[in-house]
Wavefront OBJ file of the C-alpha trace (Angstrom):
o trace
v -35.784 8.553 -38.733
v -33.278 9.338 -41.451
v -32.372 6.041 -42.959
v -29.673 5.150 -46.028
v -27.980 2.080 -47.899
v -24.363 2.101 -47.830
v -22.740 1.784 -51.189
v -19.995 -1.147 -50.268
v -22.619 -3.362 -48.521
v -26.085 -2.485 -49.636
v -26.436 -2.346 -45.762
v -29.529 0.021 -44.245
v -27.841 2.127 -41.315
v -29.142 5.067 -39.349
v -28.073 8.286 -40.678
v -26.922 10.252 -38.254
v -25.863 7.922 -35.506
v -24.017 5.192 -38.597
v -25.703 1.828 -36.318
v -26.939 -1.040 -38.897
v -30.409 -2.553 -39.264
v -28.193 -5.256 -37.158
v -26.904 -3.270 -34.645
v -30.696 -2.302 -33.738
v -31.240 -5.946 -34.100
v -29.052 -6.863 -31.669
v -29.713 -4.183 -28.965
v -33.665 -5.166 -29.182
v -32.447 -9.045 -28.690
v -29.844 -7.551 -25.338
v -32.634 -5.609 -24.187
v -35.250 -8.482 -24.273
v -32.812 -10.767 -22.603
v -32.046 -8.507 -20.032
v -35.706 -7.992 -18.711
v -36.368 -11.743 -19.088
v -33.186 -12.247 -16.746
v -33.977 -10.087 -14.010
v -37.464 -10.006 -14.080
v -38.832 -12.821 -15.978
v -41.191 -14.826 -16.872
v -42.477 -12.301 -18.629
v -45.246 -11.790 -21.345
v -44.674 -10.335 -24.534
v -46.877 -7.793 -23.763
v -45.595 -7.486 -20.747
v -42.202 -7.127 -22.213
v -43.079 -4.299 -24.451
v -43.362 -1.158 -21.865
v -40.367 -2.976 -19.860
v -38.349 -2.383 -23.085
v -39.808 0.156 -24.528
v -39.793 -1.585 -27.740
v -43.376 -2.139 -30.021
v -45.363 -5.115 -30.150
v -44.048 -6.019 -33.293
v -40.548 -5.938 -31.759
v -41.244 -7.677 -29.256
v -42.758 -10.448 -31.190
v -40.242 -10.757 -34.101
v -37.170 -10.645 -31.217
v -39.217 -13.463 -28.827
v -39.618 -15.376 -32.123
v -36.091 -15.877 -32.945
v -34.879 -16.404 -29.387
v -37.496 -19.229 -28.862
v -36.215 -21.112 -32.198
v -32.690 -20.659 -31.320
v -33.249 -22.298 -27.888
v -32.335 -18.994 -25.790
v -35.931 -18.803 -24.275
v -39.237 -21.288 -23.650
v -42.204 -20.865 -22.427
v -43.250 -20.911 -18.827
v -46.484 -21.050 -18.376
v -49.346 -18.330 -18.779
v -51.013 -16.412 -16.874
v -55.115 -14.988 -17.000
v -55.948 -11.553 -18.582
v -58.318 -9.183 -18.171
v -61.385 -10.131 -20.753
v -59.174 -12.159 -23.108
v -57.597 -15.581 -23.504
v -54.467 -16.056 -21.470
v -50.753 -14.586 -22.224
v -48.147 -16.854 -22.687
v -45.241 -16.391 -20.708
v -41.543 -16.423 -21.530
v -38.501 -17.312 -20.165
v -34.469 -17.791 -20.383
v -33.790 -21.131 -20.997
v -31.293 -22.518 -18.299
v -29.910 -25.286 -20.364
v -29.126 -23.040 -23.323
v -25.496 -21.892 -22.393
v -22.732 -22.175 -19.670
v -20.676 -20.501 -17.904
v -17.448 -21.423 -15.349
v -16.264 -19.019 -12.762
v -13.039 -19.007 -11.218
v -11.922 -17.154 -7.954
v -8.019 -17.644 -7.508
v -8.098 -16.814 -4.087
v -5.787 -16.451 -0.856
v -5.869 -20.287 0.269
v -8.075 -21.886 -2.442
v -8.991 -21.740 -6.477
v -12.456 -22.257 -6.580
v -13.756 -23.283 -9.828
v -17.561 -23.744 -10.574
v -19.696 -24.522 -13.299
v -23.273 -22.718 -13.889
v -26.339 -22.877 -16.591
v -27.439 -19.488 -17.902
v -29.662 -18.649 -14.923
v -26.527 -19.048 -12.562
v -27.697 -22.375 -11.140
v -24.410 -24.300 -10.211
v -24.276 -27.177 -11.728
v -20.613 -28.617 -10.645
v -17.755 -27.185 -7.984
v -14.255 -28.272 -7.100
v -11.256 -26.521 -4.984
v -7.777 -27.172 -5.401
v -6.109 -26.124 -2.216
v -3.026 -23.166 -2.289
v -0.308 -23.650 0.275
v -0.808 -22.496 3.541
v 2.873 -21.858 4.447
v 6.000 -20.533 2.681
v 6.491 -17.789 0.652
v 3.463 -16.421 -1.052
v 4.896 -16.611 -4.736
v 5.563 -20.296 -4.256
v 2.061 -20.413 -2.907
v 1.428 -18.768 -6.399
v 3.605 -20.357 -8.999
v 1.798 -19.342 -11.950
v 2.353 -23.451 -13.337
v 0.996 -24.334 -10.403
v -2.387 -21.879 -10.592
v -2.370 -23.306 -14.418
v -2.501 -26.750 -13.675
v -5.322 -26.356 -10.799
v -7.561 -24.911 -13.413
v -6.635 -27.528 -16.603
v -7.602 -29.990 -13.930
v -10.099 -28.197 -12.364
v -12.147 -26.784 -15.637
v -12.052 -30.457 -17.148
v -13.805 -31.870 -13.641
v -16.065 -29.598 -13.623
v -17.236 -30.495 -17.255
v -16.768 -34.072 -16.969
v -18.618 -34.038 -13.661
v -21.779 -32.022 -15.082
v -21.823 -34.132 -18.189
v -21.463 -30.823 -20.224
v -19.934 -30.554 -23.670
v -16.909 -27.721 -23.599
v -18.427 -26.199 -27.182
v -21.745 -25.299 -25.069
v -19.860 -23.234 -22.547
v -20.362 -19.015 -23.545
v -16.619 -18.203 -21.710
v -14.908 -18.868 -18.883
v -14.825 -15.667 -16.385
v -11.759 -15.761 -13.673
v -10.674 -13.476 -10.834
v -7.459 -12.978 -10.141
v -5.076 -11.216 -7.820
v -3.246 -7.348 -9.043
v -4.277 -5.424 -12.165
v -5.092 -6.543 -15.135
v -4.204 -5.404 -18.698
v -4.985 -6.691 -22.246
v -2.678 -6.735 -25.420
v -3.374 -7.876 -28.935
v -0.820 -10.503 -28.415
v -1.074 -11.958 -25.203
v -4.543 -10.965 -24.098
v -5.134 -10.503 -20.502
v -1.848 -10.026 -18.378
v -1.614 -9.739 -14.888
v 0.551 -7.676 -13.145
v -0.105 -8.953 -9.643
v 3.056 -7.315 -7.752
v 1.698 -8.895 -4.073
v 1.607 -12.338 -5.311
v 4.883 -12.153 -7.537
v 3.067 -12.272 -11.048
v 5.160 -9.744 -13.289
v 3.599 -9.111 -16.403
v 2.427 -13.072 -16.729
v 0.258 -13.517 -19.695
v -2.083 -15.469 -18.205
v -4.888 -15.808 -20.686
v -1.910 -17.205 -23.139
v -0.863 -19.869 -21.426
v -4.448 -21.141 -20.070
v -5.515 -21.194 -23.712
v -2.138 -23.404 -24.680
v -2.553 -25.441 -21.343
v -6.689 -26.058 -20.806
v -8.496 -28.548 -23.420
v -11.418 -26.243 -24.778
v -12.840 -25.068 -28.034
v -10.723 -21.422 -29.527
v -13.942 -19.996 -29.917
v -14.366 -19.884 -26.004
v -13.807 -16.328 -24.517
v -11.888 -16.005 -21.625
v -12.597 -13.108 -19.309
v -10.103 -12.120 -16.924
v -9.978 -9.431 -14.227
v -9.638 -8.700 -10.953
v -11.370 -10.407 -7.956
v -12.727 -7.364 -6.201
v -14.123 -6.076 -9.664
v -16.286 -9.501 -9.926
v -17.218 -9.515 -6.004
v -18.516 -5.661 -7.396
v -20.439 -7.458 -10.394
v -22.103 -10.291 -8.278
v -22.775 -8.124 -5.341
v -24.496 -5.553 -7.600
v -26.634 -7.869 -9.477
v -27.540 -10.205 -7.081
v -26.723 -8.956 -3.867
v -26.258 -5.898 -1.427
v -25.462 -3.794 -3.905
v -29.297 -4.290 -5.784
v -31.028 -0.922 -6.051
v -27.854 1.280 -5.323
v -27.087 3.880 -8.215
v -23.802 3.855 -7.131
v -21.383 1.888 -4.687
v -17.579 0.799 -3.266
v -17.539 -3.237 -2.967
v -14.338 -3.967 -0.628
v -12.988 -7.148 -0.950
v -11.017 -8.025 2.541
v -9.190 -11.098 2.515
v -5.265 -11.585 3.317
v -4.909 -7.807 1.449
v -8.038 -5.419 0.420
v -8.972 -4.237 -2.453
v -12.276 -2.343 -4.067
v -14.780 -2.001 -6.993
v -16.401 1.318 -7.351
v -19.564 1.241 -9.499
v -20.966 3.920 -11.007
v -23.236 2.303 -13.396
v -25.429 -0.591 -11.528
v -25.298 -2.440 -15.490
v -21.990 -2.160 -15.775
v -19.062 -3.700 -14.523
v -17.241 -1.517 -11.965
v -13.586 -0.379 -11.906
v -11.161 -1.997 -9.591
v -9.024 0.155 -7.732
v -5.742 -0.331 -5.741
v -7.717 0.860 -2.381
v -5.072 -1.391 -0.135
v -2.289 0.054 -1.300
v -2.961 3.971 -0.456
v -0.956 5.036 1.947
v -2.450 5.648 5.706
v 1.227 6.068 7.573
v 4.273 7.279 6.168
v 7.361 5.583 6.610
v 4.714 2.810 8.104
v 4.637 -0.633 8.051
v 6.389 -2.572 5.165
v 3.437 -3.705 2.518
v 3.770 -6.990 1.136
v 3.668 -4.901 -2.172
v 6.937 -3.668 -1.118
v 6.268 0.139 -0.628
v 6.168 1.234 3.232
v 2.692 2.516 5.371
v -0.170 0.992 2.731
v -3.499 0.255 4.146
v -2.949 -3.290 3.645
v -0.049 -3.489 5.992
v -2.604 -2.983 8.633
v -6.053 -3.632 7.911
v -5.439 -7.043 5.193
v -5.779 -10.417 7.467
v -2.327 -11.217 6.804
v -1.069 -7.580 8.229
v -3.500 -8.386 11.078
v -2.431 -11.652 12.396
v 1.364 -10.329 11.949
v 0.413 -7.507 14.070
v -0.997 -9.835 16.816
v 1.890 -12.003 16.698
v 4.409 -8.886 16.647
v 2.584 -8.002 19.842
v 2.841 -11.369 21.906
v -0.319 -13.022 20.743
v -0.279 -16.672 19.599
v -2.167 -17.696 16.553
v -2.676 -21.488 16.054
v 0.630 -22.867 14.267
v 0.379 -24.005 11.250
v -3.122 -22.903 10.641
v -3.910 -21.397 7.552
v -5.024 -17.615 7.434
v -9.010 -18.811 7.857
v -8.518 -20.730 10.522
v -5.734 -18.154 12.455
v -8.260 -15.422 11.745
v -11.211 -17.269 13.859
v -8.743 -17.915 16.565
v -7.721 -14.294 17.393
v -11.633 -13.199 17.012
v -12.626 -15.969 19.800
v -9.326 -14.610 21.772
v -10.686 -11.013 21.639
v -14.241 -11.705 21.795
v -14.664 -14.774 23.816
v -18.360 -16.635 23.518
v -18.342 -16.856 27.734
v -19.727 -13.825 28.899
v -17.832 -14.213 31.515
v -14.581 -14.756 30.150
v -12.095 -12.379 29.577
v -11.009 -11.353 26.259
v -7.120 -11.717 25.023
v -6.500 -7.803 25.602
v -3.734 -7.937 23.282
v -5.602 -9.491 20.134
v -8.806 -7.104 21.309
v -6.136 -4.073 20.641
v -5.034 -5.145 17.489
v -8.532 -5.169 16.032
v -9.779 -2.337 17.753
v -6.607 -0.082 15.770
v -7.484 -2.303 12.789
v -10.593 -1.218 12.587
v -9.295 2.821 12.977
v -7.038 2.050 10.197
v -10.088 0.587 8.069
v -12.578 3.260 8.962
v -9.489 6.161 7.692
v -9.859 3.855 4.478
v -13.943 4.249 3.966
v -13.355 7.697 4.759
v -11.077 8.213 2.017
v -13.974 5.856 -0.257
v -16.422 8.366 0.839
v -14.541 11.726 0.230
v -13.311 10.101 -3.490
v -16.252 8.361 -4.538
v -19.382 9.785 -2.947
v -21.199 6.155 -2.957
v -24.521 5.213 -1.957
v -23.234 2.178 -0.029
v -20.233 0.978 0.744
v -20.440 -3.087 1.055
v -17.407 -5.276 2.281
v -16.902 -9.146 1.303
v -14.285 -11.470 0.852
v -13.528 -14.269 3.532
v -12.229 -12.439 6.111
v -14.606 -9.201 5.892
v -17.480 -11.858 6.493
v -15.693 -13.503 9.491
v -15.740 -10.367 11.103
v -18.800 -9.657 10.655
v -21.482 -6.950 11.653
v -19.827 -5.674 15.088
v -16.865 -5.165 13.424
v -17.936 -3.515 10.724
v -20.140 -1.260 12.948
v -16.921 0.349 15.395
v -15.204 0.362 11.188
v -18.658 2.594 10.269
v -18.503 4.911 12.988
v -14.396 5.235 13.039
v -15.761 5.954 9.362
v -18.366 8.974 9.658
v -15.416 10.595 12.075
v -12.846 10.841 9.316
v -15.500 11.547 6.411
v -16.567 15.095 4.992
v -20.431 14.931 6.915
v -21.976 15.451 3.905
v -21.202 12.166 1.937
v -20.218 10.634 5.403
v -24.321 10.822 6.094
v -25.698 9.754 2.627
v -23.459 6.571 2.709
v -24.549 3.374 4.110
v -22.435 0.693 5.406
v -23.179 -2.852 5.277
v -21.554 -6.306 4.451
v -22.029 -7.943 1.323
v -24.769 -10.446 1.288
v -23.661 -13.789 -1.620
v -20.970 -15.208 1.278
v -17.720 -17.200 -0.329
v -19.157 -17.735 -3.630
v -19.267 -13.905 -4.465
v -16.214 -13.781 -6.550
v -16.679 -16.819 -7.914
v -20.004 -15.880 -9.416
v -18.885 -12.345 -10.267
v -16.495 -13.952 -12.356
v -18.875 -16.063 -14.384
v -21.165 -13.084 -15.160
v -18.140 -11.796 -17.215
v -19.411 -13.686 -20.178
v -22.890 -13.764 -19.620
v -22.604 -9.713 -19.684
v -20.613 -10.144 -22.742
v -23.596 -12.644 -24.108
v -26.216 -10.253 -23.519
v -24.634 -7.419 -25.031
v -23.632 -9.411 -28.342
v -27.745 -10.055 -28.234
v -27.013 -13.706 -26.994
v -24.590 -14.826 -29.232
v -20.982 -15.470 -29.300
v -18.867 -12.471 -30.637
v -17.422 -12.680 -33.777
v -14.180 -12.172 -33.131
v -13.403 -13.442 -29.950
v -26.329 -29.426 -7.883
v -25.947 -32.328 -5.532
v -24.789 -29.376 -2.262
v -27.749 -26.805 -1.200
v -28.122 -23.877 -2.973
v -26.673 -20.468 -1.782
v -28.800 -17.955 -0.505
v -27.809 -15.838 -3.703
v -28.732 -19.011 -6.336
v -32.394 -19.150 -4.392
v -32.689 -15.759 -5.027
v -32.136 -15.654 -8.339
v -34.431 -19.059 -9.092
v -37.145 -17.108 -7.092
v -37.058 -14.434 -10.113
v -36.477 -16.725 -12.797
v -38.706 -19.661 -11.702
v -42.856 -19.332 -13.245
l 1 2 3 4 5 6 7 8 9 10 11 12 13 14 15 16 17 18 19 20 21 22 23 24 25 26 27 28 29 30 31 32 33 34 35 36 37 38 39 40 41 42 43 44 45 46 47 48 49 50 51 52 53 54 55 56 57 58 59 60 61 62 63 64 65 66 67 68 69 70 71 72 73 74 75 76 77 78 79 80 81 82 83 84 85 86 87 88 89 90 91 92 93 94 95 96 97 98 99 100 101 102 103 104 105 106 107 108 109 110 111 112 113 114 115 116 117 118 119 120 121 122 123 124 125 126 127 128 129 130 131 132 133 134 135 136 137 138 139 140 141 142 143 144 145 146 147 148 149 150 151 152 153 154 155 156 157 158 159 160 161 162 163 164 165 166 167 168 169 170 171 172 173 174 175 176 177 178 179 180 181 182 183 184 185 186 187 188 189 190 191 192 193 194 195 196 197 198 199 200 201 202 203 204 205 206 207 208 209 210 211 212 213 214 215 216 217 218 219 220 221 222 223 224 225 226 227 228 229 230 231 232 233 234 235 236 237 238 239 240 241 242 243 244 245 246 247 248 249 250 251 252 253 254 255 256 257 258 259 260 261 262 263 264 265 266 267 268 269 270 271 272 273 274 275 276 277 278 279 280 281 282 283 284 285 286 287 288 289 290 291 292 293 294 295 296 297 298 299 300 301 302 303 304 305 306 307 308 309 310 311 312 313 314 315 316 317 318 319 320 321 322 323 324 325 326 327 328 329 330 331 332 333 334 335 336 337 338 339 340 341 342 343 344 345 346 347 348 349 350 351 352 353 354 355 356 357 358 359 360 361 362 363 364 365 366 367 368 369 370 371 372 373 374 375 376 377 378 379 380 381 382 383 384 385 386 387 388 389 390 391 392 393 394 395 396 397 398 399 400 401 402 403 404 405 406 407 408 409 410 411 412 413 414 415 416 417 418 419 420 421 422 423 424 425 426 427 428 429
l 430 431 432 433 434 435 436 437 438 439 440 441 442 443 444 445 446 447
């Protein structure tokens, strides 16, 4: 390895590839984490063919994570012929996170340690009726998280300077200046260009030196589902959030974080339906839960009044598919989710033709309520508008975290950020039953 001494700094870098004796530092501390996060407790000799990094490595890096509180010891376990290995682990108390999911009826705010164990949850309720961008004044969405991210704290007894960033998903796209920092340009919902990360960091009481990470809601279903859920094992998949609209995260990289694209808002009919979006014959105007219950009304159904989406969306699927066996389904709701789930199954085609995945996996509220039966007529409407090729090496499934999804997605924004800065901040920047996705994880990071 060709090695030099920069003249300014005095500072050892590699040669040809210009990365600092603390760039390698840091990679060997991000590597080490990783493996201890997903697979740990771990040994340090066990940790040396899992990172490919030498004893020595392993040993100096283990060392300094131990004294700055990042990992403890969990045990040991026998070995063959020797005395036995100590094992390591990430420590849960050493950092927190909050996720956010600014959803269709709800924000959902939750506080977690560093192994994802929720620690403290509260929801601040959306209107059910009106026009959606009253439902989404952006003062309004504000206040619910000042309030919310303060509860949360207070309630968990946790100081704000311990937290390692705040991860939220949010409705529409999301784009970052130097001046405002993340702005959402949420066109369905009525947020124009707001620079949200500006006026959470003037309105919520926390440290400056807490990160905010902002992005879209189906991009951190993608990152939780991936991690921690269906999506575990796949080299490559689509996670479709359906809720009142749809939306998707195709992943390419199981480490990384996905790209969110505008999958709603292709266009399956022209001169169709008017999308809430404004443009004419989107996917959404037929296959979101808002679309759908519209449709059903527009067709001489009668969804509960006054009901919010949730609860209108369990009506018409007891209406179509009643729990008698021997009563007769509401042929009218029965139609509108049988051309639904056409519509749907033309937009997994178009996810298989694009993308290739190995799995397609849907979540969000409404994707969950209608469940595996659904989803199967979606599959095979699916494999009949798909090239056969992809069409067969795809798998179809629903997403496995539940509610939570986004909300969790959303606080591994900074813990990916964490681990990549070698867990540190960067420089310039529970009393309810667990989940099924939080036992999970404790399995894996539990001696």
């Amino acid at each position: 390895m060709l090695q030099g001494t920069t003249p300014e700094t005095g500072t050892n870098v590699h040669a040809r590839t210009g990365r600092t004796v603390r760039d390698l530092r840091r990679e060997n501390r991000t590597a080490v984490l990783r493996r201890l996060y997903f697979d740990g407790p771990m040994s340090r000799l066990m940790l040396g063919p899992a990172t490919g990094l030498s004893s020595g490595s392993v040993s100096n890096v283990v060392a300094e994570l131990v004294a700055e509180g990042l990992v403890e010891e969990a045990g040991s376990v026998d070995s063959a012929g020797g005395r036995p290995r100590t094992l390591v682990r990430i420590s849960p108390a050493c950092g927190f996170m909050i996720g956010v999911d600014i959803g269709e009826t709800r924000v959902r705010i939750e506080l977690f340690d560093l192994t994802l164990t929720e620690l403290a949850r509260t929801e601040r309720a959306l209107a059910s009726s009106g026009p959606r961008t009253a439902r989404y004044d952006v003062d309004l969405v504000v206040a619910h998280l000042r309030e919310g991210i303060a509860e949360v704290l207070r309630t968990a007894a946790v100081p704000a300077e311990r937290l390692i960033g705040v991860g939220i998903g949010v409705p529409g796209i999301v784009a970052r200046t130097a001046e405002e920092g993340a702005v959402v340009h949420g066109q369905t919902v009525g947020w124009d260009a707001v620079p949200f990360e500006r006026l959470l960091r003037a309105a919520v009481d926390l440290p400056e030196d807490v990160p905010y990470w902002i992005d879209n809601g189906a991009k951190t279903l993608g990152q939780a589902e991936m991690w921690f859920g269906a999506g575990r094992g796949a080299r490559s998949a689509v996670v479709v959030l359906f809720g009142s609209g749809v939306g998707a995260c195709v992943v390419t990289d199981p480490m990384g974080p996905g790209r969110a694209v505008e999958w709603g808002h292709l266009t399956v009919r022209v001169r169709g339906r008017r999308c809430r979006c404004g443009a004419q014959g989107c996917l959404e105007a037929y296959a979101g839960a808002e679309a759908l219950l519209d449709r059903w009304r527009e067709a001489g159904g009668e969804p509960p009044v006054g009901a919010d989406e949730e609860t209108a969306l369990t009506a018409m699927l007891a209406a179509a598919y009643p729990a008698d066996p021997e009563g007769s389904p509401d042929v009218t709701a029965l139609a509108v989710l049988e051309e639904t789930a056409e519509y749907l199954g033309a937009g997994f085609a178009d996810l298989i033709n694009l993308f290739q995945p190995e799995r397609i996996l849907v979540g969000g509220w409404a994707g969950l309520q209608l469940g595996a039966p659904f989803l199967g007529t979606v599959s095979a409407y699916a494999r009949e508008y798909a090239l056969r090729h992809p069409a067969s090496r795809t798998a179809i499934g629903l997403g496995t975290l539940g509610p939570e999804a986004v909300t969790v997605g959303a606080a591994l924004l900074p813990l990916v950020d964490f681990f990549a800065q070698g867990g540190r901040r960067p420089e310039t920047e529970p009393a309810t039953p667990a989940p099924a996705w939080q036992s999970a994880l404790q399995d894996r990071v539990s001696p």
